[in-house]
C-alpha positions, -999 to +999 in steps of 0.1 A: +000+000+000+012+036-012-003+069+005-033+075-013-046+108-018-087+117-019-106+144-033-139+154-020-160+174-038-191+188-013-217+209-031-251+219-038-269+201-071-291+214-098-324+196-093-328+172-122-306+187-144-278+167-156-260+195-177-259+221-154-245+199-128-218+180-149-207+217-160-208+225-129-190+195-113-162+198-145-153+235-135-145+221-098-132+193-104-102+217-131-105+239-096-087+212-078-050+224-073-029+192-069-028+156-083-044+130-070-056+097-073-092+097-063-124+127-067-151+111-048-189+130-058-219+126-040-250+102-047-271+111-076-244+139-088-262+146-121-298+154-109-301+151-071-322+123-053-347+121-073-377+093-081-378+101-117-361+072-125-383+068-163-375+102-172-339+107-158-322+071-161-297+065-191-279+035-201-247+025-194-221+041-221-245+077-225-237+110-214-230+109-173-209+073-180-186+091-210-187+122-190-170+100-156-149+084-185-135+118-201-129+135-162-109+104-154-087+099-185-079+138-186-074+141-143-058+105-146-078+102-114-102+075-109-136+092-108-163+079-079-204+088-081-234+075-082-263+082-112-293+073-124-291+043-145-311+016-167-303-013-178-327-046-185-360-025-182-349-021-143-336+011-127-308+011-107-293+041-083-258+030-094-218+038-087-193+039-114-158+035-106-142+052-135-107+046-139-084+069-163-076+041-187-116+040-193-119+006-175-151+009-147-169-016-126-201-004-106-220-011-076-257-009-073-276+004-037-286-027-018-305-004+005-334+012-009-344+042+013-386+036+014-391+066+037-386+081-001-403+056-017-368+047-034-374+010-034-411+016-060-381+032-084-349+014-081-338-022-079-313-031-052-280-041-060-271-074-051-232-078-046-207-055-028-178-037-049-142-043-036-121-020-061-081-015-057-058+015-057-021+019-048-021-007-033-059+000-008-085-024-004-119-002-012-155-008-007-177+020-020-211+021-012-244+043-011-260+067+018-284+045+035-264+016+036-247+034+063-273+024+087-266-016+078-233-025+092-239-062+085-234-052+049-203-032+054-190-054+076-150-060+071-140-101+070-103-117+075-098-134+043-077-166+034-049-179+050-031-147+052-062-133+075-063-102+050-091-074+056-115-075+030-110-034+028-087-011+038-115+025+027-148+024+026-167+053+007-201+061+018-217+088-010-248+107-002-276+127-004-282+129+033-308+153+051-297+178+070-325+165+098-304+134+105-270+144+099-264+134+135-265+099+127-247+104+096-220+119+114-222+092+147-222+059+124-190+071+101-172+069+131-186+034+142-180+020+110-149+031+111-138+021+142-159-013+140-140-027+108-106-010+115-107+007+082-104+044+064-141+057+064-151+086+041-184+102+038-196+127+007-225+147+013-243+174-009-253+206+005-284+232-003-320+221-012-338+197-034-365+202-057-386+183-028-376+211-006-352+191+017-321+203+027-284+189+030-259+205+051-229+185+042-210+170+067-185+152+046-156+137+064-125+111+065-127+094+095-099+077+105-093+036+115-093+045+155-127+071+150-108+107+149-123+129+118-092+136+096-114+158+082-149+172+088-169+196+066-194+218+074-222+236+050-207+252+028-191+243-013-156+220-004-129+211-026-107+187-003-080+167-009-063+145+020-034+123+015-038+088+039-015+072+055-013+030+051+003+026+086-032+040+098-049+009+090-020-016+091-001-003+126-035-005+138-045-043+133-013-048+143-015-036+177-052-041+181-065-073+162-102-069+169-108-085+135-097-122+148-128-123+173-154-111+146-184-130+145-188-149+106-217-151+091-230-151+056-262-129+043-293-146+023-298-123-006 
């Protein structure tokens, strides 16, 4: 494992308008001052969260995907977000993990948040994404799977007793009116699977009228916010350390009395 250094990118969305906000998303992400290896954007980045999944959703290869595609090849960044997409007749509220050579892989939301009536719209995803780079272990995944630890939960693997992750990336559209839990359970996944935890939140108001105050953060292995954002626009980029997560298990092996289990999908 290298150092690996993150960009987050906190700011308010254009409700359901997938031009403005890739515009607007391109002129931050050419306002970021230094290389790195990772811009991380929030859930839903080209519209907001939205139900209009017949109207809004595009197929893989179409104007967000080529967009994620051109941002990584000319950053040589890997680009990480989540849009709106179809495929099969279904509708998915979908990741892309865009790397600069134009290879991607993509994780669906498992956790459908029906207080919005997201799971009438959306299929859930089925299989967790596990993604490396420089070396890190990463698991991103979607706003309210935050609440399921069982699903983020971090397994010794093999012989070796290797983490399954070394990150894991939790982006969001996530109300202001709860953004205490938001910011409680970073820290508890965090510190229960001895991993990096980052968080990307939007901020401002949807078209539904609900608003985001941000929060965004890098939490480290032990529970200590690297970084912490408030409400206001962020550009953000944090270099972490390896020794973090490895000194750690090393000194505190937590992981060996995990309890195993398996989850029915």
């Amino acid at each position: 494992m290298q150092n690996l250094k993150v960009t987050l990118i906190q700011s308010p969305l254009y409700w359901q308008n997938s031009d403005a906000n890739l515009a607007m998303f391109e002129e931050k992400i050419w306002q970021i001052d230094e290389s790195t290896d990772l811009i991380i954007l929030p859930e839903m980045f080209s519209t907001g969260f939205s139900m209009q999944a017949e109207e809004l959703a595009e197929p893989m290869n179409y104007k967000v995907f080529k967009w994620m595609k051109q941002m990584a090849e000319q950053t040589k960044a890997v680009i990480c977000g989540s849009f709106i997409a179809k495929e099969g007749g279904k509708y998915y509220n979908r990741l892309v993990w865009m790397k600069p050579d134009g290879q991607y892989s993509s994780y669906d939301k498992r956790h459908l948040f029906r207080m919005a009536n997201e799971h009438e719209h959306y299929s859930p995803g089925k299989e967790r994404l596990i993604e490396t780079l420089k070396g890190w272990r990463i698991c991103p995944l979607i706003c309210y799977d935050l609440r399921f630890p069982v699903w983020s939960r971090n397994f010794p693997e093999g012989e070796s007793n290797q983490m399954s992750y070394d990150l894991a990336i939790y982006i969001a559209n996530w109300p202001a009116a709860r953004v205490n839990a938001w910011d409680i359970l970073l820290k508890a996944r965090s510190i229960e699977n001895l991993s990096y935890t980052i968080g990307i939140n939007r901020i401002g108001k949807d078209g539904n009228q609900v608003g985001y105050n941000g929060h965004s953060a890098i939490i480290t292995p032990k529970g200590d916010a690297l970084y912490a954002a408030d409400d206001r626009e962020e550009i953000h980029t944090v270099t972490l350390n390896p020794a973090d997560v490895t000194g750690l298990r090393e000194k505190f092996p937590a992981y060996m009395d995990a309890d195993h289990f398996t989850i029915n999908h």
